[in-house]
C-alpha positions in Angstrom: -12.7 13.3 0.5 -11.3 10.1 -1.5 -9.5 7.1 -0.3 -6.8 8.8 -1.8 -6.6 11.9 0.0 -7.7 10.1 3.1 -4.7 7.9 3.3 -2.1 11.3 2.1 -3.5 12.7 5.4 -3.5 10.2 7.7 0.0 9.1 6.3 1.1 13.0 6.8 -0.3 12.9 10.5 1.6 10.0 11.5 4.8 11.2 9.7 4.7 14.7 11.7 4.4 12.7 14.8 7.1 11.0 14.5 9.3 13.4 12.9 8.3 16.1 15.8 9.8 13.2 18.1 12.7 12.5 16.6 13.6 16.0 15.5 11.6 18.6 16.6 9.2 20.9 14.5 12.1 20.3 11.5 11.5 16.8 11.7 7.8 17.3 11.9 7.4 19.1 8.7 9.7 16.4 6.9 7.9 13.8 8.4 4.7 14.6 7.4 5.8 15.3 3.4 7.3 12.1 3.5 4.2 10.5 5.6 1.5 11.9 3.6 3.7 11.0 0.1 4.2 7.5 1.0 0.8 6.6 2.4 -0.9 8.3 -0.9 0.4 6.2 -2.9 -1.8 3.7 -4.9 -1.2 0.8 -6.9 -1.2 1.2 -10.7 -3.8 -0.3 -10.9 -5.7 1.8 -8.9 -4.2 4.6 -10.4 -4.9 4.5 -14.0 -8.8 3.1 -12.6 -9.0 6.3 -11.0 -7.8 8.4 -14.4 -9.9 6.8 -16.0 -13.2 7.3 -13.7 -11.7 10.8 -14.0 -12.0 10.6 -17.8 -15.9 9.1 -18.0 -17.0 11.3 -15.6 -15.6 14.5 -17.6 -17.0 13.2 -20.8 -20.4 11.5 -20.0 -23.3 13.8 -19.2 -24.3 14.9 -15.9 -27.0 12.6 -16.1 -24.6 9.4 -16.3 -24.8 6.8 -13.8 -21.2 5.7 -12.6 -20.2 2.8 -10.3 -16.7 2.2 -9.7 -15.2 -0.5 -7.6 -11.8 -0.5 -5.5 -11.6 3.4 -5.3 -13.6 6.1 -3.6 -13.3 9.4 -5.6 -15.5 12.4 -5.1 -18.8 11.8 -6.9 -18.4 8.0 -7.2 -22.2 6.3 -7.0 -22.5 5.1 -3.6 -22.9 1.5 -5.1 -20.3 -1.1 -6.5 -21.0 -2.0 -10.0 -21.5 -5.8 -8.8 -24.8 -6.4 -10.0 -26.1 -3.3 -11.7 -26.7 -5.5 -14.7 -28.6 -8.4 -15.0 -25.8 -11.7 -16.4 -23.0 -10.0 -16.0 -20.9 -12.2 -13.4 -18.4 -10.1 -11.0 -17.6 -7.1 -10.1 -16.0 -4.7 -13.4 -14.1 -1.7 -12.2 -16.2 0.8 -13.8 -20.0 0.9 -15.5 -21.1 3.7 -17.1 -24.6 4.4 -18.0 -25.3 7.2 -20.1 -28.4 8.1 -22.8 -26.1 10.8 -24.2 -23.2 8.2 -25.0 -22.0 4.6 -24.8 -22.2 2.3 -22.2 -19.3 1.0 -20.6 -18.2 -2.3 -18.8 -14.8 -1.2 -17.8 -12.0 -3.5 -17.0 -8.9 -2.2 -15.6 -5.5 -3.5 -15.3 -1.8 -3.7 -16.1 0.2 -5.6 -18.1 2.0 -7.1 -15.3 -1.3 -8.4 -13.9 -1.9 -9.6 -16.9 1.8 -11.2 -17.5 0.8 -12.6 -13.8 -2.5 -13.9 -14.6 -3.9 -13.7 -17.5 -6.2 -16.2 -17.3 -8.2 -13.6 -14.4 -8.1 -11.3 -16.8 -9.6 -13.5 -19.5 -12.7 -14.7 -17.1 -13.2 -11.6 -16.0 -13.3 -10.1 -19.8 -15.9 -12.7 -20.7 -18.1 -12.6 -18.0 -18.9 -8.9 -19.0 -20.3 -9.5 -21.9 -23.6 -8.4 -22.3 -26.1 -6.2 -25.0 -26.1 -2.7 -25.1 -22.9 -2.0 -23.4 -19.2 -1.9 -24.7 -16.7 -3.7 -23.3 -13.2 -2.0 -22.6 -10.2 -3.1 -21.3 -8.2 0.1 -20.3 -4.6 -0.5 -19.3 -2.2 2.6 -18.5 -1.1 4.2 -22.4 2.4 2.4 -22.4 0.8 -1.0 -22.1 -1.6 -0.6 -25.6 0.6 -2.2 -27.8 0.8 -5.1 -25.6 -2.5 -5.0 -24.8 -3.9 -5.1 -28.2 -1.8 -7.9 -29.0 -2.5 -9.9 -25.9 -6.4 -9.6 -27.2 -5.6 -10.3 -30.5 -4.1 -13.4 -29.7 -6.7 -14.8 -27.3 -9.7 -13.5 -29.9 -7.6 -15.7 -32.4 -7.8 -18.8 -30.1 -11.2 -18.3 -29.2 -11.1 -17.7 -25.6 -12.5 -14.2 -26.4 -15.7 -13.7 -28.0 -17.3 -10.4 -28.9 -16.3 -7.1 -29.4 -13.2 -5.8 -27.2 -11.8 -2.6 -27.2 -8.8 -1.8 -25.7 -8.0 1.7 -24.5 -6.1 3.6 -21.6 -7.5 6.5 -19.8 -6.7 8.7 -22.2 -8.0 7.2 -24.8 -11.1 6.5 -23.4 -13.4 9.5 -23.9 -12.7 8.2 -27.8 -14.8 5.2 -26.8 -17.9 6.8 -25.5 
């Protein structure tokens, strides 16, 4: 069970509690739809990190190695990516290692993080370069325009060297 479906239930247990107390089994169920709905929620952040996970897993081969940090879903390698590769500084949100395909040094965020603190992002995007693996920054699909601009800008100024691709999760399979 993920963090996601963790939280739904313990959020729907709680609501049912106190919905059976304040208005009897009628109350319960409404309670625990509302419980379980509000406590499953995730950031977007976490959301479109967990479509996109979703999306690598589907189209890297069984043989992949995946590492994803912030989120627990089913299959997730028991490891955070911090330090899976040697000179990469922090922790990205996703690495994907695959002999079939690409590999991946995923960044993940929204353009209101970004708006908020771009300069994060910008360390962040830079110490993941490394040989042999892509980097991506994925935001959620109606933040690309932005996106690519925001890049383009910051490649023009020099405070991003190497090759970036942007993509959102789904558009990422396209990048493997």
């Amino acid at each position: 069970m993920d963090d996601k479906s963790k939280n739904q239930l313990g959020g729907g247990a709680i609501g049912g509690a106190l919905g059976a107390a304040a208005g009897g089994p009628a109350g319960a169920v409404v309670g625990a739809t509302l419980g379980g709905w509000l406590f499953g929620r995730e950031s977007d952040h976490n959301d479109t990190l967990r479509k996109t996970y979703s999306a690598i897993k589907e189209a890297t081969s069984d043989e992949a190695h995946l590492y994803v940090s912030h989120i627990d879903p089913d299959g997730a390698a028991s490891t955070s990516p911090q330090g899976v590769i040697d000179g990469v500084n922090g922790e990205p949100d996703i690495i994907s290692i695959d002999s079939t395909s690409a590999n991946l040094i995923v960044e993940v965020e929204t353009m209101e993080a970004i708006a908020e603190n771009g300069s994060h992002a910008l360390n962040q995007l830079q110490d993941y370069r490394t040989s042999g693996f892509k980097r991506v920054l994925v935001v959620p699909e109606e933040g690309i325009d932005a996106a690519i601009e925001w890049v383009e800008a910051h490649e023009d100024q020099g405070a991003l060297e190497g090759s970036l691709t942007v993509a959102s999760p789904e558009r990422i399979a396209n990048v493997l």
